[in-house]
N, C-alpha and C positions, 0 to 999 in steps of 0.2 A: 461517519456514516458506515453502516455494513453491510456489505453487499453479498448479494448471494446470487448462483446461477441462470434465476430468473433475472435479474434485473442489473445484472453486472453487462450487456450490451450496452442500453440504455444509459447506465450511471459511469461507465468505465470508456468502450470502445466508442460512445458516441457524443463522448462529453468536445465544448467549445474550448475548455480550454486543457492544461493538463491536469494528468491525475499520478498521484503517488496513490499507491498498492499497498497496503501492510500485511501481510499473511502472518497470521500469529494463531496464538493454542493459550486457552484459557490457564493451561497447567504451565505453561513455560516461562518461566521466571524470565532470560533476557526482554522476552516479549514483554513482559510489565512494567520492565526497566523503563521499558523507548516508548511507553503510553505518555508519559508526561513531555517528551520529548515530541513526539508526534502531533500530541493537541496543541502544543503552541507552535507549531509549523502551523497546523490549520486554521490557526485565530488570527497566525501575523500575514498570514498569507492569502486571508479569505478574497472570494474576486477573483484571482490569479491561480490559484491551484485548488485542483479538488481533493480532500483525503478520504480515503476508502478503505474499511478494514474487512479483509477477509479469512472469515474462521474456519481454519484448514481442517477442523472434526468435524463441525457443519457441512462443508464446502469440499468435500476431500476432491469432486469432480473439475472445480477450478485450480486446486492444489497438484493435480495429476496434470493436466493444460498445460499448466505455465511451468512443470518441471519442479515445481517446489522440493528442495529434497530435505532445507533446515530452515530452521524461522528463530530470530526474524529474517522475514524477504523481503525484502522492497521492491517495488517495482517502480517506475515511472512510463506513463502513457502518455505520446502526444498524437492525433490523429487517428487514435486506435490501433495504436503501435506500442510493443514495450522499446524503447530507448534507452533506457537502462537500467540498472539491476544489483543491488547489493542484497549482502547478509550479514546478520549478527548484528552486534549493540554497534552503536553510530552517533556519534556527534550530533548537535542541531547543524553544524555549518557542513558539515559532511552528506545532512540530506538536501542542503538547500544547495548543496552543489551538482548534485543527485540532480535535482531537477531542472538547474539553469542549465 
């Protein structure tokens, strides 16, 4: 799903349960890497985590927020908190650590 300023409250800080953040750039090649990596977190994991992508040219005003300075960034939110936070190409079990 991709979120934008408008509706990243609602889909992000007020989601039940948590959420992984992707900040990426349609021109950034690791970011294209971690697509296929990313959607099958979000297929093994539907229910339990929400995945959110956010397009840091679209979005630069959520990309200044959160501090984004490289991508990929990861976030993870629980309670409308970030909890924690990587960068760069990542593992599957690297983000599913990310999240537990």
């Amino acid at each position: 799903m991709n979120v934008t300023s408008e509706n990243f409250e609602k889909e992000v800080l007020k989601s039940e349960i948590p959420v992984l953040v992707d900040f990426w750039a349609s021109w950034c090649m690791p970011c294209k890497m971690m697509m296929p990596v990313v959607e099958q977190i979000e297929q093994e994991m539907q229910n339990k985590v929400k995945v959110c992508k956010v397009n840091i040219d679209e979005q630069s005003s959520l990309a200044i927020q959160y501090g984004i300075m490289s991508i990929p960034t990861f976030l993870v939110f629980k309670e409308g908190k970030v909890v924690n936070k990587t960068m760069g190409v990542q593992g599957k079990e690297e983000l599913l650590n990310l999240i537990q």
